[in-house]
C-alpha positions, 0 to 999 in steps of 0.5 A, spaced: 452 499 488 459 499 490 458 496 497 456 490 492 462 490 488 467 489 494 463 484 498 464 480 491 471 482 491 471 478 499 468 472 496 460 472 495 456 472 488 452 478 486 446 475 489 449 474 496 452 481 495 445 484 494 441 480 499 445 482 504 445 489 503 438 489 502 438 485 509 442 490 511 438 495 509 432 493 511 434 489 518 429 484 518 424 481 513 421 476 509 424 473 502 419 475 499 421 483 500 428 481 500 428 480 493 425 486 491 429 490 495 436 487 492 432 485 486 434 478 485 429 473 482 424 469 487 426 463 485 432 464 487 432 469 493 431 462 498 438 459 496 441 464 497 438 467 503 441 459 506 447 461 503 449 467 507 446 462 512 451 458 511 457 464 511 454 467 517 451 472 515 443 472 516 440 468 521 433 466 520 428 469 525 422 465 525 417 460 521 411 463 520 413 468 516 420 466 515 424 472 516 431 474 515 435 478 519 443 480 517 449 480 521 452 486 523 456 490 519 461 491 523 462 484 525 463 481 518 468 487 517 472 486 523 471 477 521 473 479 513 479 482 517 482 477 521 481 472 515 485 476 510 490 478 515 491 470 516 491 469 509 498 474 508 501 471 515 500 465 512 503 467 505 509 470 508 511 464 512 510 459 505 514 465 501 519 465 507 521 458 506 520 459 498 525 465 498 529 467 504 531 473 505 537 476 501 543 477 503 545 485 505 551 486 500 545 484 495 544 489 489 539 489 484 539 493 478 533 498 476 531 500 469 526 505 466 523 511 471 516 507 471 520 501 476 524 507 480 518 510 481 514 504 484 520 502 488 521 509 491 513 510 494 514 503 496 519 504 501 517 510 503 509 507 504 512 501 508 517 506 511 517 505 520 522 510 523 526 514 518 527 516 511 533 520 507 531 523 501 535 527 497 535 529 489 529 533 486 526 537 491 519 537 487 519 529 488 521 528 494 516 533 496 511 529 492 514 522 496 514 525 503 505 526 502 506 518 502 509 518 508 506 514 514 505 518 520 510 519 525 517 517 520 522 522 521 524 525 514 531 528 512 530 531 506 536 536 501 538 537 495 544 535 492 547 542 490 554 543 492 557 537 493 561 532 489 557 529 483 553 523 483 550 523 476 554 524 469 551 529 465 545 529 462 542 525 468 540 528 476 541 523 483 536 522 487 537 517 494 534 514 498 534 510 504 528 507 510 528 505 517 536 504 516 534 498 512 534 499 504 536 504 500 536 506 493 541 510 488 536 512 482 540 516 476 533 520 472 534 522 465 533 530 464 528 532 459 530 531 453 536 527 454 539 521 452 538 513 455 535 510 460 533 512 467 537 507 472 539 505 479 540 500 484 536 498 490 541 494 496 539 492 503 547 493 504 548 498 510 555 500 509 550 503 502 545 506 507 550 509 511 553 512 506 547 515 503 544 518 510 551 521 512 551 525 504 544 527 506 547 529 512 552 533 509 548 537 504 543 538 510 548 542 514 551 545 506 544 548 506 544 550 513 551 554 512 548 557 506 543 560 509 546 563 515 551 566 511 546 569 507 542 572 513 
């Protein structure tokens, strides 16, 4: 069962787990059936029954018979989501300290499509106001599915404008929020050497990559009007 697979992923044995979705399931019962719904062993159901107990999750209701009753599921999501959400504050606030943020003029160089791409859809994931892509429409096509909703997207191709690449690769740009951005130079099929491109927070860089979007935007739109 699935359910059973992610509340250990949260931190509860398979016992645990499968008691509780049998409770969950069932809504109240005596360890005895519990044990047969989840298939736990009888010697074992009574610990751990105690341990969701513990953990907040059944609560006893009554002696005689001993019955059990689960915590709802509702509540136990909203109080496993507030616990992880106070875990990664507190991990960015050590990070923070271990690692303060670099400075804008910073570069870091890429090598290897794999990484480009990963880094691509991170920005575009964690992207709050705008994006700026230009280069292969067919990818930025496929990175503008990952974009949340409400991002203002600027997308073109590079054609008829100053190269950016040396033969035998293709550009592609791309920046978020005014934030970041990243100048990727892909390999064409069948070509020689590495895919490569640098990953900055430098805004004079970012500027500059939503200015030449810009300008290819307002090319395209000239074109097509002087085709109509």
């Amino acid at each position: 069962m699935s359910a059973v697979i992610h509340l250990q992923a949260l931190g509860l044995t398979e016992y645990e787990a499968r008691a509780y979705t049998a409770l969950l399931a069932l809504g109240r019962a005596v360890p005895a059936r519990v044990a047969r719904q989840a298939g736990i062993p009888r010697p074992k159901i009574y610990e751990t029954l105690e341990r969701l107990e513990g953990r907040g999750l059944a609560a006893k209701m009554g002696q005689n018979p001993l019955e059990y009753a689960p915590l709802s599921a509702r509540e136990y999501l909203a109080r496993a989501r507030r616990s992880f959400d106070d875990r990664l504050g507190a991990l960015d606030r050590d990070l923070s300290r271990l690692a303060p943020d670099p400075a804008p003029e910073a570069v870091y160089h890429l090598y290897g499509e794999a990484a480009i791409r990963s880094l691509c859809e991170d920005l575009v994931l964690n992207a709050r106001r705008s994006l700026y892509m230009a280069g292969d429409t067919g990818y930025a096509a496929e990175l503008e599915k990952l974009a949340p909703r409400g991002v203002e997207l600027h997308r073109s191709s590079l054609t008829n404008l100053p190269p950016i690449a040396a033969e035998g690769q293709h550009a592609f740009l791309l920046t978020r929020d005014g934030e970041a951005a990243l100048i990727a130079h892909f390999i064409a099929q069948d070509g020689v050497g590495e895919a490569h491109g640098v990953h900055t927070h430098n805004p004079v860089v970012i500027h500059l990559i939503e200015g030449y979007v810009n300008l290819a935007s307002q090319q395209l739109t000239s074109q097509q009007r002087a085709s109509e």
